[in-house]
C-alpha positions as CSV (number, residue, x, y, z in Angstrom):
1,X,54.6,-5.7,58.3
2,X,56.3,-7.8,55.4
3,X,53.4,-9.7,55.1
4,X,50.9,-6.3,54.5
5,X,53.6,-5.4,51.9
6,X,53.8,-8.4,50.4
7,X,49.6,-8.0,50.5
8,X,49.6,-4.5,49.6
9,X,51.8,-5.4,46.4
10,X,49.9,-8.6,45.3
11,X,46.5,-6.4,45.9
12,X,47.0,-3.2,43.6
13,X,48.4,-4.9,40.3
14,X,45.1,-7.3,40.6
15,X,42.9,-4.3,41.6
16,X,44.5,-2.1,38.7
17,X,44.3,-5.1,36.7
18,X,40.4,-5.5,37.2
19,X,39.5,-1.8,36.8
20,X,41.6,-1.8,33.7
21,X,39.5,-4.7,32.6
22,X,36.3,-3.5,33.6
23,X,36.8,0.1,31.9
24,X,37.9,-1.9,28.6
25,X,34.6,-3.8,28.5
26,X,33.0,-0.7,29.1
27,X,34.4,0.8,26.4
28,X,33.5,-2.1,24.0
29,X,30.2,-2.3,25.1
30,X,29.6,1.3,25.0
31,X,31.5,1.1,20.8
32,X,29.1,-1.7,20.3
33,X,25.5,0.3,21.3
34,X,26.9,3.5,19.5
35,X,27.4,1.6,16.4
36,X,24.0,-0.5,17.0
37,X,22.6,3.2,17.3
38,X,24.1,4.5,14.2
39,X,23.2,1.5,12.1
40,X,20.1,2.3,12.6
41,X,19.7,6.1,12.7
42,X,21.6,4.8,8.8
43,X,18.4,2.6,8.2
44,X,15.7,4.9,9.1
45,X,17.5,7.5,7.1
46,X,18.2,5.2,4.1
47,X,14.2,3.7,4.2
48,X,12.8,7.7,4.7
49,X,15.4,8.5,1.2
50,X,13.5,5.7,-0.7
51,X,10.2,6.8,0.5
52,X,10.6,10.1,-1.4
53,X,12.4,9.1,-4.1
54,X,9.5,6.6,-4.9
55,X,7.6,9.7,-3.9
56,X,9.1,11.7,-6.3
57,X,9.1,9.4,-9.6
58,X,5.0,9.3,-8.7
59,X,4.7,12.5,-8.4
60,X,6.7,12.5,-12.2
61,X,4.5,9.6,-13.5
62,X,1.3,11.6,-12.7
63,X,2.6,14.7,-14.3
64,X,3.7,13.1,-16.9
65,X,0.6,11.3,-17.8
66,X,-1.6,14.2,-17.1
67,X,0.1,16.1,-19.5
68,X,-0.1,13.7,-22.4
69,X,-4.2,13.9,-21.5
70,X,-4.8,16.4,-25.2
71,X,-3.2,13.3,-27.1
72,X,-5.3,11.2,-25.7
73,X,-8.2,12.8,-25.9
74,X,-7.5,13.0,-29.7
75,X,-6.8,9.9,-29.8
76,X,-10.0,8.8,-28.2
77,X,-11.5,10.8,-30.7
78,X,-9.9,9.0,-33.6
79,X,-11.1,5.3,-31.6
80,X,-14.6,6.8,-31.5
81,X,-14.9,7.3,-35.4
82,X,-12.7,4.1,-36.7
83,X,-15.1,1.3,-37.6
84,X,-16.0,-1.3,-34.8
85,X,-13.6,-4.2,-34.6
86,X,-11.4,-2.7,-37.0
87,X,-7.5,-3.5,-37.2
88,X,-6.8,0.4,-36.7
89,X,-9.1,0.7,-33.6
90,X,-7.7,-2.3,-32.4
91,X,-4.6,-0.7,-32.5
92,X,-6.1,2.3,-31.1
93,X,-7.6,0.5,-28.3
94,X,-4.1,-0.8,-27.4
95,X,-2.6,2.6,-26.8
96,X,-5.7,3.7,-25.0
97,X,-5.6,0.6,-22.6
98,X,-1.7,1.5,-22.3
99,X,-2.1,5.6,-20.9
100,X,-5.3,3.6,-19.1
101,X,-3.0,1.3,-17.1
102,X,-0.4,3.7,-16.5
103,X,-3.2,6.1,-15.3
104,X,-4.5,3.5,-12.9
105,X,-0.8,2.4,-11.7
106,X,-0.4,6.1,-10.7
107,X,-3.7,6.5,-8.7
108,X,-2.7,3.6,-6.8
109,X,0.6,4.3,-6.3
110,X,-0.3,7.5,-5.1
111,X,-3.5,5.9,-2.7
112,X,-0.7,3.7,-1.0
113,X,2.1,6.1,-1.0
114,X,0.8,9.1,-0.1
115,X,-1.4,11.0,2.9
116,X,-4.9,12.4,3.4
117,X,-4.8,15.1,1.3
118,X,-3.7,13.2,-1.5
119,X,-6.6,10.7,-1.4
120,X,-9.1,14.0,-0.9
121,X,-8.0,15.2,-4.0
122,X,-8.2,11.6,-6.1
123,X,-11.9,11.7,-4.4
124,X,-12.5,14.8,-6.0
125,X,-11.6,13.8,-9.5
126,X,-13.4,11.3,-9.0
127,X,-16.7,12.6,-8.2
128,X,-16.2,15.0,-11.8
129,X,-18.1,12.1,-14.2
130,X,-15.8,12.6,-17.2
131,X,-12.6,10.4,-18.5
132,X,-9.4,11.1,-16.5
133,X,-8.1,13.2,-19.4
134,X,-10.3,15.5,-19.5
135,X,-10.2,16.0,-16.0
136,X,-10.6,20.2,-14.9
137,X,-6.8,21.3,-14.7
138,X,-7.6,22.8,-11.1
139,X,-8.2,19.3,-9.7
140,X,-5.0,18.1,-11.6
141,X,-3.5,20.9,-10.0
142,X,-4.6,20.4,-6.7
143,X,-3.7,16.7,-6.7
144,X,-0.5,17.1,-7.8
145,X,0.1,20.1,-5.5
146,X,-1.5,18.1,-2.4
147,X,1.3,14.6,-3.3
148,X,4.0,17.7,-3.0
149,X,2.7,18.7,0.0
150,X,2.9,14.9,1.2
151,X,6.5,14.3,-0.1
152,X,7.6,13.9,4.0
153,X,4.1,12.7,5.1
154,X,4.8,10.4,7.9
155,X,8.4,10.6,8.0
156,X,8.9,13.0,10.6
């Protein structure tokens, strides 16, 4: 009987010992996936934010630039009637090639960052044969209303 004691002594504190051990690495491990989890629930979340905020400031561009489109038709008006080659239409063609290029960086902006809809509605203005800025304020309006309706496109 001393010698079951002296067993049933020696046994518990190692088999407490193990289960103690084995319910701390559990507990690490378990710590360790949550955090691995949340880091990237944090990711997803942080990539999604900067998919609408460059969203967003496209969706401001194109506003922005379709609502400049009276000066600019004036001031393709002024290019028109300055002498060829001149230094003023020179200078007039520089400001033209400027709204141009910011024109073109919105269209493909919005092409890459936006959905379906948004493309069906470049398509449309794009069928209209006239200069961007005199484009028919319904199809601005549906273009810019079809990139809001795309500001989550994909991202849920």
């Amino acid at each position: 009987m001393n010698k079951d004691n002296r067993l049933k002594e020696l046994i518990i504190p190692i088999l407490i010992s193990v289960i103690g051990l084995v319910g701390g690495l559990s507990g690490v491990y378990l710590g360790a996936s949550l955090d691995s989890n949340s880091k990237k629930e944090a990711s997803q979340l942080a990539y999604k934010q900067e998919i609408i905020q460059q969203r967003i400031k496209i969706i401001d561009r194109t506003a922005t630039i379709y609502g400049k489109a009276p000066g600019i038709s004036g001031i393709w008006k002024i290019y028109l009637n300055q002498p060829e080659s001149s230094n003023e239409q020179i200078e007039t063609s520089k400001i033209l090639a400027e709204y141009n290029a910011e024109f073109n960086a919105v269209i493909n902006l919005s092409n890459i960052y936006f959905g379906p809809k948004t493309r069906k509605a470049i398509k449309m203005m794009a069928d209209k044969k006239s200069p961007w800025w005199n484009k028919d304020s319904d199809l601005v309006s549906k273009y810019l209303g079809a990139m809001a309706s795309e500001l989550k496109y994909g991202l849920e």
